[in-house]
C-alpha positions in Angstrom: 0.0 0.0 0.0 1.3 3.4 -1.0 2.1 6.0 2.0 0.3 9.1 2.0 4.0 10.5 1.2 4.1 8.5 -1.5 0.8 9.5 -2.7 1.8 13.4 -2.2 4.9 13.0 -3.9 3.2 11.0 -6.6 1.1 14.3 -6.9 3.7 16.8 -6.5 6.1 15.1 -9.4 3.3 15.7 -12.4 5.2 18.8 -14.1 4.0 19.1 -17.1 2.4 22.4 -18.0 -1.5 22.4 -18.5 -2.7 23.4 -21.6 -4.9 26.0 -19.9 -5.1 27.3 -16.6 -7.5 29.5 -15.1 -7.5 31.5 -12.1 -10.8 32.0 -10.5 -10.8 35.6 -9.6 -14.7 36.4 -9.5 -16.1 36.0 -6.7 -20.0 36.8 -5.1 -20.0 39.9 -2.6 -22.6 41.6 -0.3 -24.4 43.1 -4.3 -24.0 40.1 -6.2 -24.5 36.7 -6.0 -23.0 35.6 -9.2 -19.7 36.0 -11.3 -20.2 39.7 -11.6 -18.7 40.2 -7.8 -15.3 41.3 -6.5 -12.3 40.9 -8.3 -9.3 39.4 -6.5 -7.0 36.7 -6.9 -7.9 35.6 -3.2 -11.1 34.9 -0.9 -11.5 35.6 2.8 -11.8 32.5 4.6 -14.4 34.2 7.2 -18.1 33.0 7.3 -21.1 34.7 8.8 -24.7 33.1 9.6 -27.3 34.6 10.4 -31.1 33.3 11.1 -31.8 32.6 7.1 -28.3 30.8 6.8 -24.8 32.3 6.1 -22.6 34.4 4.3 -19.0 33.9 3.0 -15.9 35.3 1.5 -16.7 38.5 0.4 -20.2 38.3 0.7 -19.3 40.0 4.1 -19.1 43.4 5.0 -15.7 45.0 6.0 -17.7 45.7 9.8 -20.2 43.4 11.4 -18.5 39.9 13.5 -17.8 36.9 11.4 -15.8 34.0 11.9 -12.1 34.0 11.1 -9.4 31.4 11.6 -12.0 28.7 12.1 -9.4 26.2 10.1 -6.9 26.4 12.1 -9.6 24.8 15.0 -9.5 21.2 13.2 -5.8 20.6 14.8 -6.7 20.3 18.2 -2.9 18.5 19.0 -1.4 22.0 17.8 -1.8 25.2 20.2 -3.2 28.3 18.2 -3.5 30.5 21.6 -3.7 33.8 20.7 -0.4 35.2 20.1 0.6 38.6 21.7 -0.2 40.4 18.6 -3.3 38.9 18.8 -3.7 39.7 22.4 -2.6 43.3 22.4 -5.1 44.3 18.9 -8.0 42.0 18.6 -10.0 42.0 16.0 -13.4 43.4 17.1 -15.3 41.9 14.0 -14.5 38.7 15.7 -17.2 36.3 16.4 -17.8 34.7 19.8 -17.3 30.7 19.8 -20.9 29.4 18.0 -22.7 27.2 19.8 -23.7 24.1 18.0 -20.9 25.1 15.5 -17.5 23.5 16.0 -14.4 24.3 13.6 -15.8 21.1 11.4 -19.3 22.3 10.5 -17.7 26.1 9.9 -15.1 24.6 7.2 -17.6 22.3 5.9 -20.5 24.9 4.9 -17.1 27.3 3.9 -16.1 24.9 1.7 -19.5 23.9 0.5 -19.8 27.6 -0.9 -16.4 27.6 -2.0 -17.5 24.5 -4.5 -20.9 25.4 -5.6 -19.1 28.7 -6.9 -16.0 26.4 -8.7 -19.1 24.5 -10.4 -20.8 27.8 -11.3 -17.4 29.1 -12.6 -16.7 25.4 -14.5 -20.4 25.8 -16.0 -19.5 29.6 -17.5 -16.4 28.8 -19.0 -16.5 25.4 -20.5 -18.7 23.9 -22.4 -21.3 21.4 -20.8 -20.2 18.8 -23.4 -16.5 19.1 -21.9 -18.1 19.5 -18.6 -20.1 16.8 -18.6 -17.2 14.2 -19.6 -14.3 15.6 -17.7 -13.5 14.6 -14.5 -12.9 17.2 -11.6 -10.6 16.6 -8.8 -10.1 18.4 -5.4 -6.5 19.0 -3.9 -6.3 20.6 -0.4 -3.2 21.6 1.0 -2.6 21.6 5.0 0.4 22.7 7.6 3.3 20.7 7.9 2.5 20.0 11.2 -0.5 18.8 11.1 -1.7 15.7 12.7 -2.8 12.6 11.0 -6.3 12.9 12.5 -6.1 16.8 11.6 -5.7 15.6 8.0 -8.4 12.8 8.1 -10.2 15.8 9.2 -9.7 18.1 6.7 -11.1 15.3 4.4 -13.9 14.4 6.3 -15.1 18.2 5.8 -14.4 18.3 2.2 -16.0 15.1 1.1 -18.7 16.6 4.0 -18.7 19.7 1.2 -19.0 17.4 -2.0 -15.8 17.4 -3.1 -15.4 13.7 -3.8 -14.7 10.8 -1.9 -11.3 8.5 -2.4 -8.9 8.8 -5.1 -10.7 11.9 -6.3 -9.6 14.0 -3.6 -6.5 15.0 -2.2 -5.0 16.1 0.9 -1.4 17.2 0.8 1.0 19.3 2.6 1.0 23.0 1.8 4.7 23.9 2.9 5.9 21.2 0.3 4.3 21.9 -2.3 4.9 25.8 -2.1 8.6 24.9 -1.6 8.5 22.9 -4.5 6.3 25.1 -6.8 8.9 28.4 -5.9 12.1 26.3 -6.5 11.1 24.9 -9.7 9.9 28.7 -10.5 13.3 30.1 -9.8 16.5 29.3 -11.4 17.7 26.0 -11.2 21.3 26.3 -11.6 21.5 28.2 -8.1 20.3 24.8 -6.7 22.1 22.1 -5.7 21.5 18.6 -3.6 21.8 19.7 -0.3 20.7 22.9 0.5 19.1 23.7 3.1 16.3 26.4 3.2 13.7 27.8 5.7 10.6 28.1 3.8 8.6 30.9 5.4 5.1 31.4 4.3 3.8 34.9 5.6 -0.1 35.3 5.1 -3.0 37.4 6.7 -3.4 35.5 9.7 -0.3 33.6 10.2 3.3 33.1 9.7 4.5 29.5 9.2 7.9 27.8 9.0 9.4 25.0 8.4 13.0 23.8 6.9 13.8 21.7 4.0 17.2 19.6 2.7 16.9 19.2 -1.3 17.5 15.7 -2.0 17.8 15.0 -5.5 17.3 16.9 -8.3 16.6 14.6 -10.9 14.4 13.0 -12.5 12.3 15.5 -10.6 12.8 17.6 -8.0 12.7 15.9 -4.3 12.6 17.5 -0.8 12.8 16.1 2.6 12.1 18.0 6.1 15.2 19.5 7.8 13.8 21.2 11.1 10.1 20.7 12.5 8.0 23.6 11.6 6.5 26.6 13.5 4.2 29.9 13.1 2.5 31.9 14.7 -0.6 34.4 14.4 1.3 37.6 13.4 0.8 37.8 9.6 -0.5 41.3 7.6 -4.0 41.7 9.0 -2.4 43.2 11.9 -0.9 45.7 10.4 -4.6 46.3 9.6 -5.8 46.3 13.0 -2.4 48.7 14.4 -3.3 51.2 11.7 -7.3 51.4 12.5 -6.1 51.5 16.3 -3.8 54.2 15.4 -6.6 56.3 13.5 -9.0 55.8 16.4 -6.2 57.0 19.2 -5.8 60.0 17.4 -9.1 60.4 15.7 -11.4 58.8 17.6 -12.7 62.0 19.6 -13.7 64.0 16.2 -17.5 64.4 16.4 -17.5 63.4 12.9 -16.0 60.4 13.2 -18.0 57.4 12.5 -17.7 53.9 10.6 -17.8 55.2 7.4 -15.0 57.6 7.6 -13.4 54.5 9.1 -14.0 52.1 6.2 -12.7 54.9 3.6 -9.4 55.3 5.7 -8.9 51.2 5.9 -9.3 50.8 2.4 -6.9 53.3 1.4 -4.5 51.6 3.6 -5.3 47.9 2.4 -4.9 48.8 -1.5 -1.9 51.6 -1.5 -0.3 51.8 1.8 0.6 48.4 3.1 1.6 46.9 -0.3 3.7 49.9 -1.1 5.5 50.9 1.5 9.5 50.1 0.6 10.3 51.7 4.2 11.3 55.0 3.1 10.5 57.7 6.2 10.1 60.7 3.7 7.3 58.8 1.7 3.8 60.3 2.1 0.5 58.7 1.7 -3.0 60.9 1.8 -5.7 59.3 3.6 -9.0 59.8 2.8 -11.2 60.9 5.9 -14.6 62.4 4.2 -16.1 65.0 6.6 -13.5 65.7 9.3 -12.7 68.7 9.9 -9.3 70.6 9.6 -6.9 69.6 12.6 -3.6 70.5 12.8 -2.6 68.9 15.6 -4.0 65.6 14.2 -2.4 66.6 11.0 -5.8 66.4 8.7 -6.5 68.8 6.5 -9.2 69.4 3.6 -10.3 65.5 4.8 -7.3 63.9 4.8 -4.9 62.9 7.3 -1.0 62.8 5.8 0.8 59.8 6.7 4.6 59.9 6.8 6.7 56.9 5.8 7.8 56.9 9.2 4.1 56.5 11.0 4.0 53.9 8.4 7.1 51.8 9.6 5.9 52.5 13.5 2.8 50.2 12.3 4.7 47.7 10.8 7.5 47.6 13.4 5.9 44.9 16.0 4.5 42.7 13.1 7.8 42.6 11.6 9.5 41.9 15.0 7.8 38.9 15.4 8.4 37.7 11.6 12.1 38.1 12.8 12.0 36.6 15.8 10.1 33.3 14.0 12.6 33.3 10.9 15.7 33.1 13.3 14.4 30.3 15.6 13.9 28.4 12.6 17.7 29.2 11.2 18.4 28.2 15.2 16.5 25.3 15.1 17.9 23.7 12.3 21.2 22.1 12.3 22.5 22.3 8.7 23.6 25.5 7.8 20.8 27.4 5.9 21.5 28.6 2.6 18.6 30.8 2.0 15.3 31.8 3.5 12.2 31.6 0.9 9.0 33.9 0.9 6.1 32.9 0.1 2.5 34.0 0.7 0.6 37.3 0.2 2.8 39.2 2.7 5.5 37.6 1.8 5.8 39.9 -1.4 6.3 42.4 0.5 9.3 44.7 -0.3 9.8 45.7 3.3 9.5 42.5 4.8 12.0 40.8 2.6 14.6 43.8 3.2 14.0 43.8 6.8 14.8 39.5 7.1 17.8 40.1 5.1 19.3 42.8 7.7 18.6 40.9 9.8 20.0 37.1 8.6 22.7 38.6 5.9 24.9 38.5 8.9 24.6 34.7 9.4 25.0 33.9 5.9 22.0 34.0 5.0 19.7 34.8 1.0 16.3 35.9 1.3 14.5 35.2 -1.8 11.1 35.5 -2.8 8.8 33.3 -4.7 8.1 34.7 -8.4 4.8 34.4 -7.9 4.2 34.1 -3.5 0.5 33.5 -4.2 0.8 30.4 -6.1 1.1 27.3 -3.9 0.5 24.3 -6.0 2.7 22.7 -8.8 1.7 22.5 -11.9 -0.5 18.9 -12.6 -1.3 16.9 -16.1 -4.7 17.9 -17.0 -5.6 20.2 -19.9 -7.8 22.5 -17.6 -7.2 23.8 -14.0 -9.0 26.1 -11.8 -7.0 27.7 -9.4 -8.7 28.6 -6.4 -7.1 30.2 -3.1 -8.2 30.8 0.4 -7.0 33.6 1.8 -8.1 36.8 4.0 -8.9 40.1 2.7 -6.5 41.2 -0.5 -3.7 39.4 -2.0 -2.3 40.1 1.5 -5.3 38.8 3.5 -5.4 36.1 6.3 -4.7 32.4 7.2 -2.1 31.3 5.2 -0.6 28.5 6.9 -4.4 27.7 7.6 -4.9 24.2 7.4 -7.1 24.9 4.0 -5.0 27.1 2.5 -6.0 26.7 -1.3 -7.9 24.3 -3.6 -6.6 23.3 -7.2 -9.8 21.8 -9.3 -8.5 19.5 -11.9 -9.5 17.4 -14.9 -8.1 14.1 -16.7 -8.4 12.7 -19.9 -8.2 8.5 -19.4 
């Protein structure tokens, strides 16, 4: 009987190039219920119910308490207390604990959504004669670390959703294939059978680790774990909930000042600011605050409020920290010498993150690299058509990577 690492590899080692691939990037929002949604190469993983059912992805509003990080809930063996980030800026759209509703039933109607759009996607794009006689497959990608009944878990809820029973759905491990999808991006020549790298995967929610040895490099390329893994909850939705803490400490007494003028501020900083920001202190960025009046003490004027580069990198500076702190316990933990750290996730394109791990592990020896594409975590399989769907929270830099759904890849096979 084949392992499940045998299985996973069996998965990860089909490398040739689809004829087409597709990238679901419609989504339904609060509006729209079809194709004609938002547009963004990610979906929140946050669910909301209310007394006529629920509401999912970005079908939510930016205010109003959801459930976030539900995933990470089906590893009970792994401890996900809240982290001092966490602790020191909750979120206060977080829901309480539902009763009746463990992490199981919130993934399951989650993913249940997330299908019954991939079948509404499928039905617009192909034709139902293709449809009809293709095959469609389900792979689901989970932490490292993850526990064998975490995994069986993860199944249970998808086949739970539909997705397929047995050999027509998969489970595999999200570090690997990430690792493996960014090395065989980048060049291959600057590889060699050996090296040692921390993969860090920096999302929304979370920041995960883990170290890998390459172990051959042909026929395909093969990996093998170096250093157990480890995260924690300090990925780019923080720097979210620091800036709107920062707003409301120096705004908040405005009579004018309301949830609106919030939500206009937030989404400047979501789009422009955070995935801009190189950490140049003279860099300026006007935020929008519609009806406030001039302060110049508060530094608003004509409804906006100037943010200097250096108010930017104060909001950064504890997330960043901890990203650090993670990345050099992982270097620590691992005996080998570590040739290179690699970024992947939403956050981990970020220009300031990357420069700010390389001061701080160039010292030791250390590359930084970052994925060509940090967003893409699956390797390419053999099928002539793939949809590419991703979990994620808000914005390419939104929450729970490292969750333990992080991404689905739907695909077809000719016999």
């Amino acid at each position: 009987m084949a392992s499940h690492n045998d299985n996973e590899q069996e998965i990860l080692e089909r490398k040739i190039i689809p004829e087409n691939q597709m990238t679901v990037i419609q989504w339904p929002d609060a509006t729209s219920g079809g194709l004609e949604g938002a547009t963004s190469d990610k979906v929140p993983s946050e669910i909301q119910y209310y007394d006529q059912g629920y509401k999912w992805g970005f079908q939510i509003g930016d205010f109003g308490q959801r459930h976030q990080w539900f995933k990470l809930g089906l590893d009970v063996s792994q401890s996900h207390g809240a982290s001092p980030l966490a602790r020191q800026y909750p979120d206060p759209n977080a829901a309480p604990p539902a009763y009746g509703r463990g992490p199981a039933v919130l993934v399951t109607d989650y993913l249940t959504s997330l299908r019954i759009h991939a079948e509404r996607v499928l039905r617009y794009k192909l034709p139902q004669s293709a449809l009809a006689s293709t095959p469609v497959e389900y792979v689901i990608t989970v932490p490292a670390i993850w526990s064998d009944r975490a995994q069986a878990l993860t199944r249970r809820c998808a086949e739970q959703a539909g997705m397929g029973i047995g050999s027509d759905l998969h489970v595999i491990t999200e570090p690997e294939a990430a690792a493996m999808y960014a090395l065989d991006a980048m060049d291959p020549h600057n590889i060699k059978v050996g090296d040692t790298f921390v993969l860090c995967d920096a999302g929304g929610g979370t920041v995960d680790l883990i170290t890998y040895k390459v172990s051959a490099l042909k026929p395909v390329l093969r990996i093998v774990e170096a250093a157990p893994g480890s995260g924690s909850l300090c990925g780019s939705t923080f720097l979210n909930r620091i800036f709107q803490k920062f707003l409301e400490d120096r705004l908040g007494n405005d009579p004018n000042w309301d949830e609106d003028v919030l939500e206009e501020a937030m989404k400047r900083f979501e789009v422009t600011v955070k995935r801009s920001f190189n950490g140049n202190p003279d860099e300026e960025y006007q935020i929008p605050l519609p009806g406030l009046s001039d302060n110049i003490a508060n530094g608003v004027h004509r409804g906006r409020l100037c943010l200097t580069g250096s108010d930017v990198s104060n909001i950064f500076k504890p997330v960043i920290r901890e990203v650090i702190k993670l990345v050099n316990g992982q270097i620590d933990a691992t005996e080998a010498h570590v040739k290179a750290v690699l970024l992947v996730g939403g956050f981990g394109q970020s220009s300031y993150l990357r420069d700010r791990i390389r001061q701080a592990v160039t010292k030791r020896g250390v590359e930084v690299m970052q994925s060509p594409n940090g967003s893409i975590k699956l390797s390419s399989f053999i099928t002539p058509v793939t949809e590419i769907m991703q979990l994620d929270s808000r914005g390419p830099w939104g929450s729970d990577e490292g969750s333990p759904i992080y991404g689905l890849q739907l695909r077809s096979r000719h016999d």
